[in-house]
PDB file of N, CA, C and O in Angstrom:
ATOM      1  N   UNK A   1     -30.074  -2.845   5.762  1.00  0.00           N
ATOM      2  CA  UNK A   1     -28.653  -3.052   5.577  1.00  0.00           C
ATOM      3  C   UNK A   1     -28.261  -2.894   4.114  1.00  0.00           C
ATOM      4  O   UNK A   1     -27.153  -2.434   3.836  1.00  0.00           O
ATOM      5  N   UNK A   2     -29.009  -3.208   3.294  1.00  0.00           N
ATOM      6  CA  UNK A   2     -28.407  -3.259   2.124  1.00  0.00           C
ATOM      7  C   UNK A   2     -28.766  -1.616   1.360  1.00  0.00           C
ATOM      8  O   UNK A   2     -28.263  -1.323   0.275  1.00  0.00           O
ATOM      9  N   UNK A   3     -29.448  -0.914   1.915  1.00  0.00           N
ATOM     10  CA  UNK A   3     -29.233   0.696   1.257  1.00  0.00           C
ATOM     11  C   UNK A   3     -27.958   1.041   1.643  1.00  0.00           C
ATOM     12  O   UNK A   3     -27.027   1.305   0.883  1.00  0.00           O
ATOM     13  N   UNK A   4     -27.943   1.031   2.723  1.00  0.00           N
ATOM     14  CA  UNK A   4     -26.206   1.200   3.145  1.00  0.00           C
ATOM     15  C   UNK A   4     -24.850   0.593   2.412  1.00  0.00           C
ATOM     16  O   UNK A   4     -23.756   1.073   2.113  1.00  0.00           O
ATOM     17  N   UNK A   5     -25.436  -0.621   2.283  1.00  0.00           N
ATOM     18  CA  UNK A   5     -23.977  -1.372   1.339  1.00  0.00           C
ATOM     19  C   UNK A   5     -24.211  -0.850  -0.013  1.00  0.00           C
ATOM     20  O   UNK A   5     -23.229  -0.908  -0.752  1.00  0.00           O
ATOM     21  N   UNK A   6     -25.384  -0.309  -0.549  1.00  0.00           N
ATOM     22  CA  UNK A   6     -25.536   0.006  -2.054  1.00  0.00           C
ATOM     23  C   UNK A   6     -25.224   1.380  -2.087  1.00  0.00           C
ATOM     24  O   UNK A   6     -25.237   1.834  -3.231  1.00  0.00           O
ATOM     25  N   UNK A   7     -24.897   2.328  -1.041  1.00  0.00           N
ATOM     26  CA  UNK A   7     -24.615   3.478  -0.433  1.00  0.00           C
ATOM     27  C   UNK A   7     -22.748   3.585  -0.573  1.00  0.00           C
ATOM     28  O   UNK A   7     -22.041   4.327  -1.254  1.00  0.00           O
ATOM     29  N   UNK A   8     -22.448   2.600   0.303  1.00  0.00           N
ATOM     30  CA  UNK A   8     -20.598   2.711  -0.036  1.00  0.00           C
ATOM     31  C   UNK A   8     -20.232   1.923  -1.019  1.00  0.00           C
ATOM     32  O   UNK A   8     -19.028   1.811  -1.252  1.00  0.00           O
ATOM     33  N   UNK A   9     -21.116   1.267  -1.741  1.00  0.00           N
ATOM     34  CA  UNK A   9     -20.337   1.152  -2.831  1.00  0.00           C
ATOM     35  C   UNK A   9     -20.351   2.059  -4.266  1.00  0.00           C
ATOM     36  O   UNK A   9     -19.569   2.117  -5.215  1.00  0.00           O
ATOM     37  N   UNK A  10     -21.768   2.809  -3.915  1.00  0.00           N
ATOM     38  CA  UNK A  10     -21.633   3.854  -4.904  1.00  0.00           C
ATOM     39  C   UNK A  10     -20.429   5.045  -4.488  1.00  0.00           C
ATOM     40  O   UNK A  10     -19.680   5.794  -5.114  1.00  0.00           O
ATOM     41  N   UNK A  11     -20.638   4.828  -3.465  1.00  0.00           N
ATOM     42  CA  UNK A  11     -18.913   6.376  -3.091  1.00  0.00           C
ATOM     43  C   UNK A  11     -17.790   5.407  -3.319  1.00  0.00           C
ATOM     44  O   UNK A  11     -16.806   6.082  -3.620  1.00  0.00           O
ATOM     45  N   UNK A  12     -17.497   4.152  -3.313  1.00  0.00           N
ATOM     46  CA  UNK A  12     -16.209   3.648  -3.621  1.00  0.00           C
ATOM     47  C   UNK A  12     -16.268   3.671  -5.391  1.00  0.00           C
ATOM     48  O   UNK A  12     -15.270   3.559  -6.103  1.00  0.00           O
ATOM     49  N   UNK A  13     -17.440   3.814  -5.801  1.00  0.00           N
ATOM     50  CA  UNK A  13     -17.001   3.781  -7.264  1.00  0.00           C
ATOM     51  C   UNK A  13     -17.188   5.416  -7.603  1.00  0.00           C
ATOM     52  O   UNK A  13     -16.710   5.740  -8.690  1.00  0.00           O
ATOM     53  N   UNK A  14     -17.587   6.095  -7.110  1.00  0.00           N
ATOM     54  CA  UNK A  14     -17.194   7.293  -7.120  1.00  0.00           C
ATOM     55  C   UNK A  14     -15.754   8.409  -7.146  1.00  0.00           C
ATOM     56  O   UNK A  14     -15.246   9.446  -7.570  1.00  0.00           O
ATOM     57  N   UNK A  15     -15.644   7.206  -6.317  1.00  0.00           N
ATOM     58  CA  UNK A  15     -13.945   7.670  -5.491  1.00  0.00           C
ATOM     59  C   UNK A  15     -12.630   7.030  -6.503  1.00  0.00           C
ATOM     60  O   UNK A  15     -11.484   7.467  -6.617  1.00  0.00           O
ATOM     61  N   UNK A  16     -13.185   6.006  -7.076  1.00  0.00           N
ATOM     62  CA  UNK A  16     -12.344   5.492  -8.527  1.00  0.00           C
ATOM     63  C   UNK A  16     -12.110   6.623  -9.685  1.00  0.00           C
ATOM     64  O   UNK A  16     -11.198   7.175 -10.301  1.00  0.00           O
ATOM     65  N   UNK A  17     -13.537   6.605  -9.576  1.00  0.00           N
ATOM     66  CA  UNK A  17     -13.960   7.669 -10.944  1.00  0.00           C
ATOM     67  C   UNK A  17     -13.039   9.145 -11.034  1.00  0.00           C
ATOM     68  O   UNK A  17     -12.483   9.666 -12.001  1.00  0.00           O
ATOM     69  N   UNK A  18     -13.150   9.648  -9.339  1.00  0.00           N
ATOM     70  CA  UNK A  18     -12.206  10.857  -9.440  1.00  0.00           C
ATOM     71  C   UNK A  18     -11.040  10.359  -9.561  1.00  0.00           C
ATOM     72  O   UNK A  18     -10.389  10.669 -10.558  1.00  0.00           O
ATOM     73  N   UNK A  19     -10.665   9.756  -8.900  1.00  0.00           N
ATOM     74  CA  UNK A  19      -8.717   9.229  -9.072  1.00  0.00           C
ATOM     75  C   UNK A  19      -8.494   9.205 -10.468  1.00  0.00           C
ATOM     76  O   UNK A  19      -7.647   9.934 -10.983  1.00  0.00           O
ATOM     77  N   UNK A  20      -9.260   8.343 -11.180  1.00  0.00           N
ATOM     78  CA  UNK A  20      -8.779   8.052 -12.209  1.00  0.00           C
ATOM     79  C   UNK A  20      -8.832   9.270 -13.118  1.00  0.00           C
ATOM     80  O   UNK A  20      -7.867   9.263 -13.883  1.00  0.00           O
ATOM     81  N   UNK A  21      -9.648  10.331 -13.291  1.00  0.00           N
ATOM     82  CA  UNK A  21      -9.560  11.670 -13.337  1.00  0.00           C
ATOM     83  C   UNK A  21      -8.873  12.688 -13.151  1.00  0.00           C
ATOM     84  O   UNK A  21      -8.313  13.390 -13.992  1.00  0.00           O
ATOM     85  N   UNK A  22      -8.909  12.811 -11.788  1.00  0.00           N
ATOM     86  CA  UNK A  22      -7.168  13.284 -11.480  1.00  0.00           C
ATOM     87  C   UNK A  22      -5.887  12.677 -12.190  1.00  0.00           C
ATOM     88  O   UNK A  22      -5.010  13.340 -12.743  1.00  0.00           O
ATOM     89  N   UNK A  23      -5.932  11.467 -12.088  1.00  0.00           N
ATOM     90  CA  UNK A  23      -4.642  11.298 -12.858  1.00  0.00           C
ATOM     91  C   UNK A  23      -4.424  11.107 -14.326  1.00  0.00           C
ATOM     92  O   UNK A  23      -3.369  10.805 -14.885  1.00  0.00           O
ATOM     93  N   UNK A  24      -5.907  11.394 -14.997  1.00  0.00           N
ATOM     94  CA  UNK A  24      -5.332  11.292 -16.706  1.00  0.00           C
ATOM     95  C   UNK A  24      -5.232  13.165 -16.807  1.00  0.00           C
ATOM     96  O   UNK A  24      -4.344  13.691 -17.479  1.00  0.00           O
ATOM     97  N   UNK A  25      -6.343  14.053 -15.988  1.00  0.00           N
ATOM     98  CA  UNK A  25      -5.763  15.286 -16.230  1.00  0.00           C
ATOM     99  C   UNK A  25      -4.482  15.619 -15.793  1.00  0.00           C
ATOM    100  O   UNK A  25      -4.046  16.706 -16.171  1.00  0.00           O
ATOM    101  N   UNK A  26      -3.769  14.905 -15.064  1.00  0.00           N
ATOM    102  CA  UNK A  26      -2.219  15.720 -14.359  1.00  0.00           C
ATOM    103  C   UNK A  26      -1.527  14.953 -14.901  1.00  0.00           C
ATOM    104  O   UNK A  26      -0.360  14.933 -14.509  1.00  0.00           O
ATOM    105  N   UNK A  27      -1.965  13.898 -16.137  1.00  0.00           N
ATOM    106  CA  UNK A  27      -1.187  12.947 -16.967  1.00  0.00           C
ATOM    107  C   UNK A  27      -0.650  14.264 -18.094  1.00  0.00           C
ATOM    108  O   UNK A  27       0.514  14.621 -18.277  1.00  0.00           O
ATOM    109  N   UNK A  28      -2.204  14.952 -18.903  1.00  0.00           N
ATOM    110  CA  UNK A  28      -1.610  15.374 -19.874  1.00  0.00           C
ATOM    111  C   UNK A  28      -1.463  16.688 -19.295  1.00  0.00           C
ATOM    112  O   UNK A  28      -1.356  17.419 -20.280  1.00  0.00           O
ATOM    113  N   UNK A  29      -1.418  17.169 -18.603  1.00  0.00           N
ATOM    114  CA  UNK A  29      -0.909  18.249 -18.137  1.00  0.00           C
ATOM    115  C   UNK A  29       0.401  18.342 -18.138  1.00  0.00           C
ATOM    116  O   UNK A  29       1.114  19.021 -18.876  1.00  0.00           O
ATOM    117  N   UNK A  30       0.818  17.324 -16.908  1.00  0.00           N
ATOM    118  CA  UNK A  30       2.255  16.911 -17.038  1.00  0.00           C
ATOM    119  C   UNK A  30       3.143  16.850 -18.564  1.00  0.00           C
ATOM    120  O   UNK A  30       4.190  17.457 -18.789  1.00  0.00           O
ATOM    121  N   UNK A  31       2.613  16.197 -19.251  1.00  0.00           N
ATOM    122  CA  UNK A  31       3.310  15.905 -20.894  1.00  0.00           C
ATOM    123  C   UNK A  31       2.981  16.892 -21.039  1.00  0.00           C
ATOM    124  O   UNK A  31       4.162  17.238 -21.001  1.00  0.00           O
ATOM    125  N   UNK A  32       2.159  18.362 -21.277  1.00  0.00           N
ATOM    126  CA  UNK A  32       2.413  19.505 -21.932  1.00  0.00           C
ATOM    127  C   UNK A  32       3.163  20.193 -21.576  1.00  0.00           C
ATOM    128  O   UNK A  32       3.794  20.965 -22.298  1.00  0.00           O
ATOM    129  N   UNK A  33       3.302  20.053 -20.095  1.00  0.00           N
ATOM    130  CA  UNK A  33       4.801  21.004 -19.323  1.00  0.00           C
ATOM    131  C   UNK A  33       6.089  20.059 -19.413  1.00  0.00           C
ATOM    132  O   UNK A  33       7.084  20.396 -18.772  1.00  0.00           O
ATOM    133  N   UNK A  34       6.110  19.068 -20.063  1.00  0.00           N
ATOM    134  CA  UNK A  34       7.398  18.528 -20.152  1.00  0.00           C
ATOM    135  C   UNK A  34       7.307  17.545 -18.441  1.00  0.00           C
ATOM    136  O   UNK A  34       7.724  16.436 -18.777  1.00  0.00           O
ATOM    137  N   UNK A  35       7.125  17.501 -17.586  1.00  0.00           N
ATOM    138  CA  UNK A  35       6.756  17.047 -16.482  1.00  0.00           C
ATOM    139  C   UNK A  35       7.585  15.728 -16.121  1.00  0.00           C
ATOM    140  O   UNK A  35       7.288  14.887 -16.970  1.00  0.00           O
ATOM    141  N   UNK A  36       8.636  15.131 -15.074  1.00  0.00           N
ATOM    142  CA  UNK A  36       8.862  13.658 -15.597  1.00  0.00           C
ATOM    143  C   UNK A  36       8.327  13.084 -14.177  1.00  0.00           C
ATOM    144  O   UNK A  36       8.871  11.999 -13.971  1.00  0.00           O
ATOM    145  N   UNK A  37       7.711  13.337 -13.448  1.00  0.00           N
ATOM    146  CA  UNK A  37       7.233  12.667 -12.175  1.00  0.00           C
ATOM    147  C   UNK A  37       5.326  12.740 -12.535  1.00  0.00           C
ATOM    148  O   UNK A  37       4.637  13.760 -12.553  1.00  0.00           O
ATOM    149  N   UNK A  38       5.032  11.812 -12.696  1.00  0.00           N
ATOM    150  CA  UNK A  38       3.447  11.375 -12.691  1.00  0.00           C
ATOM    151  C   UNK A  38       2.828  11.738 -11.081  1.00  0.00           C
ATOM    152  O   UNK A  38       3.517  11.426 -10.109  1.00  0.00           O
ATOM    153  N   UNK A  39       1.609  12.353 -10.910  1.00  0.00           N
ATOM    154  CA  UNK A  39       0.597  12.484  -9.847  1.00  0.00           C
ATOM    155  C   UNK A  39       0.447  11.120  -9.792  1.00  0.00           C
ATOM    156  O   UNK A  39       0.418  11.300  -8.575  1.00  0.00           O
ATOM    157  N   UNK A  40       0.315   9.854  -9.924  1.00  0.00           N
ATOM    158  CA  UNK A  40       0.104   8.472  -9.615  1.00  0.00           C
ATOM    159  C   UNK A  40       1.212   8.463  -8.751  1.00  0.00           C
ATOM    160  O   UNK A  40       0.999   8.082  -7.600  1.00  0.00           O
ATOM    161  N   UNK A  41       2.481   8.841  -9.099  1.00  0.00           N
ATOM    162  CA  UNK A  41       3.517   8.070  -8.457  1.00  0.00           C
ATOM    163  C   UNK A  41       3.787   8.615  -7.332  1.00  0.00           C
ATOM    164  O   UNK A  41       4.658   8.165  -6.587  1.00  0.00           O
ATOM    165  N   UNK A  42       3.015   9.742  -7.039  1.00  0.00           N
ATOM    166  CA  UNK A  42       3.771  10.775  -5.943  1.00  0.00           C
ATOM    167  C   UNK A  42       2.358  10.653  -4.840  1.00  0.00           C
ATOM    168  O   UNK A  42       2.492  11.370  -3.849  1.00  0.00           O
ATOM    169  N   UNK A  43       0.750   9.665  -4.901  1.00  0.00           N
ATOM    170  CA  UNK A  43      -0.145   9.573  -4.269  1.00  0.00           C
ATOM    171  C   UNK A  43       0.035   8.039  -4.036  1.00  0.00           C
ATOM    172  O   UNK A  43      -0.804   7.675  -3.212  1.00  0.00           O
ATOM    173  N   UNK A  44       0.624   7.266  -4.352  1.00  0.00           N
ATOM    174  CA  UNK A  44       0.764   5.675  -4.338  1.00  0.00           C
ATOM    175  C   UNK A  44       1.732   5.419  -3.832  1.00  0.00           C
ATOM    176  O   UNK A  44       2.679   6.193  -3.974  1.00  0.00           O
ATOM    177  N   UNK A  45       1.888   4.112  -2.962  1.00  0.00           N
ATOM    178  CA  UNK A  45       2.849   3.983  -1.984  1.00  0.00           C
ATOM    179  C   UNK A  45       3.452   2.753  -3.092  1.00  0.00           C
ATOM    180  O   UNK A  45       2.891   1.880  -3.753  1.00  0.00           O
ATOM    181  N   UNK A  46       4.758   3.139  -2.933  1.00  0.00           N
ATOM    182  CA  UNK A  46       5.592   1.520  -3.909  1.00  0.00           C
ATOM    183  C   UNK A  46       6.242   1.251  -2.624  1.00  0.00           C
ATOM    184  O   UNK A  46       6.726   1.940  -1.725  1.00  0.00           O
ATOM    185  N   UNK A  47       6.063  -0.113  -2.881  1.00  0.00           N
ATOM    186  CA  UNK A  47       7.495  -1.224  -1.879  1.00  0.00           C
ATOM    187  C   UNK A  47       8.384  -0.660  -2.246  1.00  0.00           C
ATOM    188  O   UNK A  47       8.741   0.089  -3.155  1.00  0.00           O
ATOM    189  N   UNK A  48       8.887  -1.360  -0.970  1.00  0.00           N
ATOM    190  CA  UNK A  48       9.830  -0.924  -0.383  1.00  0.00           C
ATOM    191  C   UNK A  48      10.928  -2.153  -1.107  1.00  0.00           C
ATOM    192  O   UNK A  48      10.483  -3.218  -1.534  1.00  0.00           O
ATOM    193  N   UNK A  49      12.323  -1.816  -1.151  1.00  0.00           N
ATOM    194  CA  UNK A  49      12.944  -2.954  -1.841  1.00  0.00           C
ATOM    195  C   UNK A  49      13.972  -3.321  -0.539  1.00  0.00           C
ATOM    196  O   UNK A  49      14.863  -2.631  -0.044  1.00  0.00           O
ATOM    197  N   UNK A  50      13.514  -4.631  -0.195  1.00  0.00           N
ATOM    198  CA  UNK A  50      14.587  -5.530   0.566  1.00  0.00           C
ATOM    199  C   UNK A  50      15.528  -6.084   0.673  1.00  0.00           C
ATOM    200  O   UNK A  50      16.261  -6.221   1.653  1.00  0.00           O
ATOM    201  N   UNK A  51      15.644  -6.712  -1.015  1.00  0.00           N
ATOM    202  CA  UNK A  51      16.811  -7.196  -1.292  1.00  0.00           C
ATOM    203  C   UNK A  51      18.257  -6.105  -1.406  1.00  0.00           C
ATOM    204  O   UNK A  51      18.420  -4.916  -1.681  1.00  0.00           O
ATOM    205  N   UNK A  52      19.329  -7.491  -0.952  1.00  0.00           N
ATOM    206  CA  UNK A  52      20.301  -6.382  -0.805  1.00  0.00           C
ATOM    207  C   UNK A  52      21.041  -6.233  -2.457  1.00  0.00           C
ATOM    208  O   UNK A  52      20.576  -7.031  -3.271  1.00  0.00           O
ATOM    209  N   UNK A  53      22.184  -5.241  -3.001  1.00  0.00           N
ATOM    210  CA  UNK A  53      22.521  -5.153  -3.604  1.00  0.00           C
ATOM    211  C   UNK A  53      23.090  -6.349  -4.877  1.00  0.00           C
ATOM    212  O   UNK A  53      22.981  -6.260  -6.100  1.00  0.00           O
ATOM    213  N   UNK A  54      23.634  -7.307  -4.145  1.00  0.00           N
ATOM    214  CA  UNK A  54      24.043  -8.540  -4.594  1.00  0.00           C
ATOM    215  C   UNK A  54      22.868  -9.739  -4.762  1.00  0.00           C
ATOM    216  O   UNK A  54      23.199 -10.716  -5.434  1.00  0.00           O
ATOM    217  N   UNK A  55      21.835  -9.719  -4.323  1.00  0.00           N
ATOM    218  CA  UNK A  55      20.992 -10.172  -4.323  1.00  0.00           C
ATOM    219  C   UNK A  55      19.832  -9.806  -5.560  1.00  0.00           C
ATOM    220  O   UNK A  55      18.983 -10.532  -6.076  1.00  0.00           O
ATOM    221  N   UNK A  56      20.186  -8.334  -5.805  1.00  0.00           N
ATOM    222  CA  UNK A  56      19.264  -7.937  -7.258  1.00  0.00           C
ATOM    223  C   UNK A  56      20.366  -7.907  -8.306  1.00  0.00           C
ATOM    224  O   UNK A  56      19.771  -7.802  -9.379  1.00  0.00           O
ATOM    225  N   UNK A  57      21.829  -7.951  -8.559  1.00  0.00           N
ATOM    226  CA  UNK A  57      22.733  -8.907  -9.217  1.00  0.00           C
ATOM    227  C   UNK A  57      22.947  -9.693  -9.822  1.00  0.00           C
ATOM    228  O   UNK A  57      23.277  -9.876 -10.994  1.00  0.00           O
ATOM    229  N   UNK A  58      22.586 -10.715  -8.256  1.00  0.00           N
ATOM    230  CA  UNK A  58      22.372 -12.155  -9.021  1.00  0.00           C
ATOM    231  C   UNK A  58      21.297 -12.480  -9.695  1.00  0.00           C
ATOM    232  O   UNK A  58      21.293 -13.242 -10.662  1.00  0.00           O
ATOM    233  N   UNK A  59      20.254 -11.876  -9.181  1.00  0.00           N
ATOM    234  CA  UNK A  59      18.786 -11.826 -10.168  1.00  0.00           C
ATOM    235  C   UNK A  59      18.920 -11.459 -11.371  1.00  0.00           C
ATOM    236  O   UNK A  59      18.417 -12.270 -12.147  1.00  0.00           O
ATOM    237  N   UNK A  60      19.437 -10.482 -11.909  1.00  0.00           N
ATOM    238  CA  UNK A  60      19.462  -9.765 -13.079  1.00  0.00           C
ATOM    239  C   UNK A  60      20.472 -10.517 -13.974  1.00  0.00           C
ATOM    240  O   UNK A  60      20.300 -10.460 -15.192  1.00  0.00           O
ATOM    241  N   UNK A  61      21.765 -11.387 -13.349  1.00  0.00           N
ATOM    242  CA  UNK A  61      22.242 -12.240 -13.797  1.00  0.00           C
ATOM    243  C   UNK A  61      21.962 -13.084 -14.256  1.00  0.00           C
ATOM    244  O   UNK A  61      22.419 -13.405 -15.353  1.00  0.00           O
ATOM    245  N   UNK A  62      21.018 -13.850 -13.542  1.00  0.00           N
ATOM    246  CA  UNK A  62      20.199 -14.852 -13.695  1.00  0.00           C
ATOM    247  C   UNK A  62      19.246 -15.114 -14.867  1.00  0.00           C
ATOM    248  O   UNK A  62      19.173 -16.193 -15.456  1.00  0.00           O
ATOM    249  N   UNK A  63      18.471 -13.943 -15.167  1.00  0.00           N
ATOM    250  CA  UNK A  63      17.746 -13.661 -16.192  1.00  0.00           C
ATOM    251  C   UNK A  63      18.340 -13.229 -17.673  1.00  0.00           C
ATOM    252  O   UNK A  63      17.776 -13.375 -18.757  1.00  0.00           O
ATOM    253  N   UNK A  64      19.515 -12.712 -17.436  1.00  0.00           N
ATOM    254  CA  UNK A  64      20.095 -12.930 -18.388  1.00  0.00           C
ATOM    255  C   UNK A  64      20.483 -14.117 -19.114  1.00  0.00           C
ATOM    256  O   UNK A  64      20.263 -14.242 -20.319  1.00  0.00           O
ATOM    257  N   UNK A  65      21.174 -15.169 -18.260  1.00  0.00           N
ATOM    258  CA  UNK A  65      21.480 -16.242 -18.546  1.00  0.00           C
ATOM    259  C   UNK A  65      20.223 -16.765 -19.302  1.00  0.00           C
ATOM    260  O   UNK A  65      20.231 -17.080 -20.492  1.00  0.00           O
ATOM    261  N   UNK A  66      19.173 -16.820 -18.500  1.00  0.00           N
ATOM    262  CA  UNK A  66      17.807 -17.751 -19.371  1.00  0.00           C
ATOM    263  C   UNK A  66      17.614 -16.799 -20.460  1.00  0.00           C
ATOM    264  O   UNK A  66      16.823 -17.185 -21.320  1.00  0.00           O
ATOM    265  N   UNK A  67      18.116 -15.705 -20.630  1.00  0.00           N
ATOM    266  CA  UNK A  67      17.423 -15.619 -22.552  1.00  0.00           C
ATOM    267  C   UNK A  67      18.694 -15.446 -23.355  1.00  0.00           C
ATOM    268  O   UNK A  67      18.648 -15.006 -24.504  1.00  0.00           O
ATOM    269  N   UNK A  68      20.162 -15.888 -22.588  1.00  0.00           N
ATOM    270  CA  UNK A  68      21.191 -16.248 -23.517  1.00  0.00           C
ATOM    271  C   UNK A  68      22.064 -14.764 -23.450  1.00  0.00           C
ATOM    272  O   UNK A  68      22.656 -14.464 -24.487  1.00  0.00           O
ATOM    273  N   UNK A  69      22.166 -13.898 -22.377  1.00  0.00           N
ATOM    274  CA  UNK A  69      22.625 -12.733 -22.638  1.00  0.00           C
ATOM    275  C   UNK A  69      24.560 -13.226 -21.727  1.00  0.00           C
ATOM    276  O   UNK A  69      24.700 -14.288 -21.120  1.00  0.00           O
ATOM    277  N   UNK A  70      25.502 -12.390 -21.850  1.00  0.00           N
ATOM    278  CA  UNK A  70      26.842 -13.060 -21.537  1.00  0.00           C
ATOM    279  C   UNK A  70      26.913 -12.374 -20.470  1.00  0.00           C
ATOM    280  O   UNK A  70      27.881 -12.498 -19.720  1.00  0.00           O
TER     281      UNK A  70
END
């Protein structure tokens, strides 16, 4: 059992190694073509936003208030 677990965890750190590869080459790639969308952002899933309009408002309101903004 344990060649096997020492088996996927060498391909899960494998599989880091390229990602993270892929995305510093299509990093500066991107910045040499002027580029404004990152390969991270377009392979990665972002939340989803729930709150409704008035609800990220009052948030942003809110935070203002605590560091004194009008």
């Amino acid at each position: 059992m344990k060649p096997i677990l020492r088996y996927v965890k060498s391909r899960l750190d494998e599989n880091r190694r390229e990602f993270a590869y892929r995305i510093f080459v299509t990093d500066c790639l991107g910045h040499l073509v002027g580029a404004k969308n990152r390969y991270y952002d377009m392979v990665t899933d972002k939340p989803v936003e729930t709150r409704t309009a008035d609800e990220i408002i009052s948030n942003i309101s809110n935070k203002l208030a605590k560091i004194g903004g009008e």
